[in-house]
C-alpha positions in Angstrom: -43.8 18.0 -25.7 -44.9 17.9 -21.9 -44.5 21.1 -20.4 -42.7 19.8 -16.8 -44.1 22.9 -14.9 -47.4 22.0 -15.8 -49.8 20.5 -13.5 -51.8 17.5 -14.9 -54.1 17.3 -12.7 -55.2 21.1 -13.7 -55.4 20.2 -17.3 -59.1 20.6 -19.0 -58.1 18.4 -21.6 -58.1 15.4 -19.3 -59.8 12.0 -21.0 -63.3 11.2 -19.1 -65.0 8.1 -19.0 -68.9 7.8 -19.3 -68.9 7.4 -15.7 -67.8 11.0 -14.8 -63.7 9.3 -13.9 -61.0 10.8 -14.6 -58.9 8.5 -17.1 -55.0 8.9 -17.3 -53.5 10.6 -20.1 -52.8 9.5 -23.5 -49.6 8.1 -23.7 -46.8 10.1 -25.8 -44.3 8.5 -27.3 -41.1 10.2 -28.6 -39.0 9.2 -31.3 -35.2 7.9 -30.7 -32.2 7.8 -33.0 -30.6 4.6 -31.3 -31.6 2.1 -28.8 -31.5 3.3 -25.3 -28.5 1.8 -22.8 -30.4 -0.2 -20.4 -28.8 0.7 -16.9 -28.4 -2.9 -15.0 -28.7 -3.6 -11.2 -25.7 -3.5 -9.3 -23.9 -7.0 -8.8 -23.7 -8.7 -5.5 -19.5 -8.5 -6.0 -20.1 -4.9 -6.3 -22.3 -4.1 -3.8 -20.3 -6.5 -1.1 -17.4 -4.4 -2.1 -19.0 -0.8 -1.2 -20.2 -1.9 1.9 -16.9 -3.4 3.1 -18.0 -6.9 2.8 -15.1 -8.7 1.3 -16.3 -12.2 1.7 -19.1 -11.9 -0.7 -16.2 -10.5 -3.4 -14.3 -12.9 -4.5 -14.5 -11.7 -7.9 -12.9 -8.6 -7.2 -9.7 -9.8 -5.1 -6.6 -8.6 -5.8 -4.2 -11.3 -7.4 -1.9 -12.9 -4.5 1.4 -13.1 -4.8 3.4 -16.3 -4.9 5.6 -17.2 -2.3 9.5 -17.5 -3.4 12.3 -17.9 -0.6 12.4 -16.7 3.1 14.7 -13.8 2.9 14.7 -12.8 6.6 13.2 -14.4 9.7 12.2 -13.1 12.9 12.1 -15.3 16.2 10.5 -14.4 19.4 11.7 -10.8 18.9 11.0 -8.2 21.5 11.9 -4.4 21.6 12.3 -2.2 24.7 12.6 1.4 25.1 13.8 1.7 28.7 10.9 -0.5 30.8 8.2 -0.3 27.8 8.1 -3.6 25.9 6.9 -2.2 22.5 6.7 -5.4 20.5 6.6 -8.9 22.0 7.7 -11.7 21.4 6.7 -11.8 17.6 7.7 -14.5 15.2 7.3 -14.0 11.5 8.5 -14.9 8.0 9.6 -12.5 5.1 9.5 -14.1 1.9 10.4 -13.1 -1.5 7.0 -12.7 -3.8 4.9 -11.5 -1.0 4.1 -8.3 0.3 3.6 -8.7 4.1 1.2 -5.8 5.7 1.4 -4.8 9.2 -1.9 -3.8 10.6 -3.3 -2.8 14.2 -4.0 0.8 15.9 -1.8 3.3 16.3 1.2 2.8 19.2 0.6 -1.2 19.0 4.2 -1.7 17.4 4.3 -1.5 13.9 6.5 0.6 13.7 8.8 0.2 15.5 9.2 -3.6 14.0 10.1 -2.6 11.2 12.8 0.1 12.1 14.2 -3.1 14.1 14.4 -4.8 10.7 16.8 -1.9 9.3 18.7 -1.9 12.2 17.1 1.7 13.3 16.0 1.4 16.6 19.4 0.8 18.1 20.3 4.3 17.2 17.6 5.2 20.1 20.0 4.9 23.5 17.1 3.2 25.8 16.1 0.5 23.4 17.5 -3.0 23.5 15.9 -6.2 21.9 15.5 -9.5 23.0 15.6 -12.5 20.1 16.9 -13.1 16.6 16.5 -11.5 13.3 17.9 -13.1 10.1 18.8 -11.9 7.2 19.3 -15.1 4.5 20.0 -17.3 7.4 22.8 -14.7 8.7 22.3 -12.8 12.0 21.5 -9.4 11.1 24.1 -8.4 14.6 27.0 -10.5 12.3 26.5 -8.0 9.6 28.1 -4.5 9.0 25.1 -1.8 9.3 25.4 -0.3 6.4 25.9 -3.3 4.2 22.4 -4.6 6.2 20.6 -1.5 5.3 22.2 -1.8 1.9 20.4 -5.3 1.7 17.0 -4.1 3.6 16.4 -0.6 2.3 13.7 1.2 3.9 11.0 3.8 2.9 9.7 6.2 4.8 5.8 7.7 5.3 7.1 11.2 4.1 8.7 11.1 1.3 12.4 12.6 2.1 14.0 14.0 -1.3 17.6 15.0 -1.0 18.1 18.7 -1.6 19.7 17.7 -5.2 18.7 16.8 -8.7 16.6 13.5 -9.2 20.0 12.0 -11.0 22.2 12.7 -8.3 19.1 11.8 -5.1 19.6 8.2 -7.0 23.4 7.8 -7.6 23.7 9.1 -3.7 23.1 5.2 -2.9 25.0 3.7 -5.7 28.0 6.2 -4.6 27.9 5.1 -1.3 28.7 2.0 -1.8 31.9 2.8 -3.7 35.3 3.4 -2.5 35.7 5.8 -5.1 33.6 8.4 -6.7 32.3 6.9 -10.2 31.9 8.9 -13.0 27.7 10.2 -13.9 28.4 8.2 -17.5 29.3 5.0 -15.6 26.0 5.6 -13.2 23.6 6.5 -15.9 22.4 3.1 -16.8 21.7 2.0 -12.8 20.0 5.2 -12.6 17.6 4.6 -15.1 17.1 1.3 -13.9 15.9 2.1 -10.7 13.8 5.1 -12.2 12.1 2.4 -14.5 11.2 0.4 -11.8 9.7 2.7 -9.5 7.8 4.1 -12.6 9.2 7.6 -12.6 11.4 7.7 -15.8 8.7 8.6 -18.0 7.7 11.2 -16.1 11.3 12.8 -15.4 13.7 11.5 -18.6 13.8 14.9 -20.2 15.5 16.7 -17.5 17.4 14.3 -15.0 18.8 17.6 -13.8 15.8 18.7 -12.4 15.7 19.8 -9.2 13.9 16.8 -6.4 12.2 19.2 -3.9 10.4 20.8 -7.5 8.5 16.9 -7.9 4.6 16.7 -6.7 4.2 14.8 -3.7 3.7 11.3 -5.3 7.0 11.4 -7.7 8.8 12.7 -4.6 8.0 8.8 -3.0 8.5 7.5 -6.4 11.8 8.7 -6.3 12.8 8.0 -2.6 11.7 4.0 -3.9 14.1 4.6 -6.8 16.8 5.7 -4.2 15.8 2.7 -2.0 15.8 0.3 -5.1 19.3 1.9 -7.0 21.1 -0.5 -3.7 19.3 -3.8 -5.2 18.4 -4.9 -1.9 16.4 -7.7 -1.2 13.9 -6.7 0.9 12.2 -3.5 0.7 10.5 -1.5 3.9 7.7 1.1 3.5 6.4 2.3 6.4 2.9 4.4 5.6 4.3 5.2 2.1 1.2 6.7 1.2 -0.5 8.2 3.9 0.5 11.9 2.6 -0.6 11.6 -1.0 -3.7 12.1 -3.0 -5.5 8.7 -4.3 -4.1 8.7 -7.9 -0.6 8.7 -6.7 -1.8 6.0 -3.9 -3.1 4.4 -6.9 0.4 4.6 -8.6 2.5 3.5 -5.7 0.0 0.4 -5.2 0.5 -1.0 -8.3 4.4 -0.6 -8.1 4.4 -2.3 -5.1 2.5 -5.6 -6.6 5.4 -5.3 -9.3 8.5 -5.0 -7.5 7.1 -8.4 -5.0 8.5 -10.2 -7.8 11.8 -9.4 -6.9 11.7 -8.3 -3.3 10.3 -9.4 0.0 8.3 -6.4 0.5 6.8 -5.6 4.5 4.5 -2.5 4.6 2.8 -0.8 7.8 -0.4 0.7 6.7 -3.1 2.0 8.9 -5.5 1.3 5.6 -7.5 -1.6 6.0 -8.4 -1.6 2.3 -4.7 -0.9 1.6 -4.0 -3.6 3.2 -6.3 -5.9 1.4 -5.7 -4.5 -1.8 -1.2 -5.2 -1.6 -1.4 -7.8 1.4 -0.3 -11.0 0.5 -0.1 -12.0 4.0 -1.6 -9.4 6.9 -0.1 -9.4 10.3 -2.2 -7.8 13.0 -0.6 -5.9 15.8 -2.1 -5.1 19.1 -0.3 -3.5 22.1 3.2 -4.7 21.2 1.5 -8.3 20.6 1.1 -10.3 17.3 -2.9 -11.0 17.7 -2.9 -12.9 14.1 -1.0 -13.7 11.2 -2.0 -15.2 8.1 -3.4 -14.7 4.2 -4.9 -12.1 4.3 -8.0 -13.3 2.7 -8.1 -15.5 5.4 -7.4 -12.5 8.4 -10.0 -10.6 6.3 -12.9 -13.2 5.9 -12.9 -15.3 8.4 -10.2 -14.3 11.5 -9.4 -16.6 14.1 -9.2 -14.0 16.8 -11.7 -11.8 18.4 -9.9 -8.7 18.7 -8.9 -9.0 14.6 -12.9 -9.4 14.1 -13.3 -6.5 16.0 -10.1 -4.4 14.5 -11.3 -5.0 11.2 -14.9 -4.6 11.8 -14.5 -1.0 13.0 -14.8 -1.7 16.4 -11.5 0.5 17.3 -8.5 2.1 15.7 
């Protein structure tokens, strides 16, 4: 064996040719039990992906949803609070299969269209809006308010557990929507739907009793989508749902959210570009109350038709 401390170039063993030069050592060869793993070099897919540039990665995008049935539409929708137009004069389409991603700097809007979509931001006294929301071809004002948020459920970026067990944090919304009290037998099954499909059973089947506020951070959101989900509503809201959580549980939510598009109409506001890439099947981009771009969000990624989306999603602000 080579001693690594020693110098080589010290040694008085070294080779000399019969010209006085200094030859290189003899080579040493050592002995292996199995063939050596030959380390390959990174592939362009790869090393697009690591330095943010998705157009040379095609063989890493996510799988796109497929577009089912517009579930709500909006039309030249505007929302005031007192003289501040927050968002203006947006038009969009919410279908079923798709998970539609709001994007754009903080204060631009986001927000505060999707509250608008629940029917929230008329609990604030100095907003008003200006155009029409549908809801399966039915104005959303023709509808009762708690059979629209029934129908459009919404989750928030902190994850808000009632201060009860995980059983009764899901019943709470099938309850609700009773005229009398059911009994916890006739709930059980709907329960344990809606904990199978935000992908918390596993994790919380042995003790249904257990106490919410007790959950880690991610099954907290977990369970506020089961809560969300118990309602069967059509179209699902989740406004930064992961902005507080460590990346596995990111990770966790992520995938649920591909899963449930099936079934739902699914808008999301995410300040995470790659987030946004990863869910999106169609990204909007906000800017200053105003839709900039809208569109697959391959297309909004790679190749944007607007300056200020380039520039958004290049880093240039945020």
């Amino acid at each position: 064996m080579i001693d690594p401390h020693e110098s080589t170039t010290d040694r008085s063993d070294l080779h000399v040719s019969q010209n006085g030069d200094a030859l290189p050592p003899p080579i040493r060869r050592i002995a292996l039990d199995r063939q050596p793993t030959v380390a390959l070099p990174p592939s362009q897919d790869s090393v697009a992906l690591a330095n943010g540039d998705r157009s040379l990665a095609a063989a890493a995008r996510p799988t796109r949803g497929i577009a089912g049935p517009e579930r709500m539409s909006i039309s030249g929708l505007s929302v005031f609070y007192g003289d501040n137009e927050a968002v203006k004069n947006v038009s969009l389409p919410i279908r079923q299969g798709e998970v539609l991603a709001l994007i754009g700097p903080s204060g631009c809007g986001k927000t505060t269209l999707l509250r608008t979509l629940n029917r929230l931001t008329e609990l604030t006294a100095s907003a008003r809006r200006e155009g029409l929301i549908t809801l399966d071809g039915a104005d959303i004002d023709s509808l009762e308010v708690t059979e629209h948020r029934r129908r459009v459920s919404m989750v928030f970026q902190q994850p808000n557990p009632f201060p009860m067990s995980v059983f009764d944090n899901v019943a709470y919304a099938l309850r609700e929507q009773g005229s009398k009290r059911p009994k916890k037998s006739a709930l059980e099954p709907y329960v344990i739907d809606a904990l199978q499909r935000a992908g918390l059973y596993d994790e919380v089947a042995d003790n249904l009793d257990h106490p919410a506020l007790r959950l880690s951070g991610g099954q907290q959101q977990r369970l506020c989508i089961a809560r969300a989900l118990a309602a069967r509503p059509e179209v699902l809201l989740m406004d930064e749902p992961c902005s507080a959580l460590d990346p596995k549980s990111t990770n966790v939510i992520e995938e649920l959210i591909t899963e449930l598009r099936t079934d739902l109409a699914i808008v999301i506001v995410t300040h995470n570009l790659q987030q946004a890439y990863r869910v999106g099947d169609h990204v909007a981009f906000m800017y200053l109350g105003d839709l900039v771009e809208y569109g697959p969000t391959d297309q909004v990624f790679d190749n944007p038709s607007a300056d200020r989306t380039r520039d958004y999603i290049g880093g240039a602000f945020g």
